[in-house]
C-alpha positions as CSV (number, residue, x, y, z in Angstrom):
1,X,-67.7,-7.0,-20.6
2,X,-69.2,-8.0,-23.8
3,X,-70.1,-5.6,-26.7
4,X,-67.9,-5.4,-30.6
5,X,-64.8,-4.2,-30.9
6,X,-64.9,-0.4,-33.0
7,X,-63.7,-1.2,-36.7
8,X,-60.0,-1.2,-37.1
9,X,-58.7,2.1,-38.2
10,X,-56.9,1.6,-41.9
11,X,-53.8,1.9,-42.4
12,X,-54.4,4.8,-44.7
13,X,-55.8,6.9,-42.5
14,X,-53.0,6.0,-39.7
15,X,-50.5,7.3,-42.3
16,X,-52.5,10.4,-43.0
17,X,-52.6,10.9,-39.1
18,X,-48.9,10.5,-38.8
19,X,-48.0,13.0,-41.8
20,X,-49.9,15.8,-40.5
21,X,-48.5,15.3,-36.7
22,X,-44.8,14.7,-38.3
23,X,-45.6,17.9,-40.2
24,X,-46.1,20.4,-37.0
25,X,-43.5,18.6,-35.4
26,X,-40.6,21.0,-35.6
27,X,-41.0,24.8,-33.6
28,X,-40.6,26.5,-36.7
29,X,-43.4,25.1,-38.2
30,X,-45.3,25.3,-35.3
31,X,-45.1,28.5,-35.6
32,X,-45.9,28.6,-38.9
33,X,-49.2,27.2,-37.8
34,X,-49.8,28.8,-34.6
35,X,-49.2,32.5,-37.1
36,X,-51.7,31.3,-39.8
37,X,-54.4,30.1,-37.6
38,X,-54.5,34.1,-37.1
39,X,-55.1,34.2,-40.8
40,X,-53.1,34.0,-44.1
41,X,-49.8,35.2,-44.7
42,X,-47.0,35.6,-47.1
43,X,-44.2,33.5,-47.7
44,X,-42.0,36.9,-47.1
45,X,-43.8,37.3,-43.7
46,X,-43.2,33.8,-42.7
47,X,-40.0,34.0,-43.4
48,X,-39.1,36.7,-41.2
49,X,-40.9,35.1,-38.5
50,X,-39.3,32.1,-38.5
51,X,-35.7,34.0,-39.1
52,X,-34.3,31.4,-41.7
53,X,-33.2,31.8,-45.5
54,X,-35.4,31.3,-47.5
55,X,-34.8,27.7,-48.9
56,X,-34.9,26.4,-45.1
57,X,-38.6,28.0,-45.5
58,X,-39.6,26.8,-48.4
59,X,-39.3,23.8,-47.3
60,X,-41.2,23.6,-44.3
61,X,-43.7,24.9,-46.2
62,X,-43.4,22.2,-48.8
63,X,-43.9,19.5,-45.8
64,X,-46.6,21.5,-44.7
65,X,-48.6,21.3,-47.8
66,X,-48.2,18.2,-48.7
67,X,-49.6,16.9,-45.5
68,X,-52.1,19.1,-46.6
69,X,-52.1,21.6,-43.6
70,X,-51.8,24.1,-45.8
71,X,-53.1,25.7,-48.7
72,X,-51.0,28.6,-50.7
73,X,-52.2,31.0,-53.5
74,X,-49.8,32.9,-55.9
75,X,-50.9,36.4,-56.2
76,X,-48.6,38.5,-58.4
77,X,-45.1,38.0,-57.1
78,X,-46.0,36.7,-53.7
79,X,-47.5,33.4,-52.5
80,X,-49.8,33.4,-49.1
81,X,-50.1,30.6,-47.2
82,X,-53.6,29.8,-45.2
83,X,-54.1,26.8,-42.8
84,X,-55.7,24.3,-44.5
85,X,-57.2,22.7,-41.2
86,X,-59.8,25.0,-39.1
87,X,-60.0,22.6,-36.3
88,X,-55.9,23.2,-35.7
89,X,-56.2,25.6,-32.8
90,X,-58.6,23.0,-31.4
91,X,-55.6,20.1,-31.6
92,X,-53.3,22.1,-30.0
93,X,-55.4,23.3,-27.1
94,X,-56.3,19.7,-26.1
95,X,-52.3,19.0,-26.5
96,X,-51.9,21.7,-24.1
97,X,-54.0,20.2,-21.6
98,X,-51.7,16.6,-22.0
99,X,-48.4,19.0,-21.2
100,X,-46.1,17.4,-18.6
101,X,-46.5,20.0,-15.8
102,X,-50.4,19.3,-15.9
103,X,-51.6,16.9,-13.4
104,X,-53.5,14.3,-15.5
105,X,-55.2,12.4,-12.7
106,X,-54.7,14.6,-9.8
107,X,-53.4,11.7,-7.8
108,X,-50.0,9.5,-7.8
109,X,-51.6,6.8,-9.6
110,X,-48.3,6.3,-12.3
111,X,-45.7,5.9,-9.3
């Protein structure tokens, strides 16, 4: 087969990548996403959903943003929190269809 190879992906971008995924990787902040891709919320809201203090919030949150997943917005007292990413729900529905149970290649081609 002849034809060019595609242009190496830079290193840049591969740690940009890698910071986002690293950045849903934990449920709680998975859940974070999966609540905001319903629209924004407040910190105080997402921290009853996720059932932690506070500072354990605050924190994902922290990763979150500065993966740039998220956005936030002070308004008075309270800070809301909006994804950042619109194609999110996208991602996570092609993850779904990688999930274990699935059969990938409907045959035992991997044995």
């Amino acid at each position: 087969m002849t034809g060019t190879l595609p242009t190496p992906i830079s290193t840049e971008t591969i740690a940009r990548r890698v910071a986002v995924i690293k950045a849903l990787a934990h449920p709680s902040r998975m859940l974070i996403a999966e609540t905001l891709m319903k629209g924004e919320k407040c910190v105080c809201d997402l921290q009853a959903l996720v059932g932690a203090d506070m500072s354990t919030v605050s924190k994902h949150l922290t990763l979150m943003r500065s993966a740039g997943v998220l956005t936030c917005e002070k308004r008075g007292l309270n800070i809301y929190y909006r994804l950042a990413c619109t194609c999110l729900g996208s991602f996570l529905r092609c993850l779904d269809e990688l999930a274990p149970d699935s059969e990938a290649c409907g045959t035992n081609c991997c044995d």
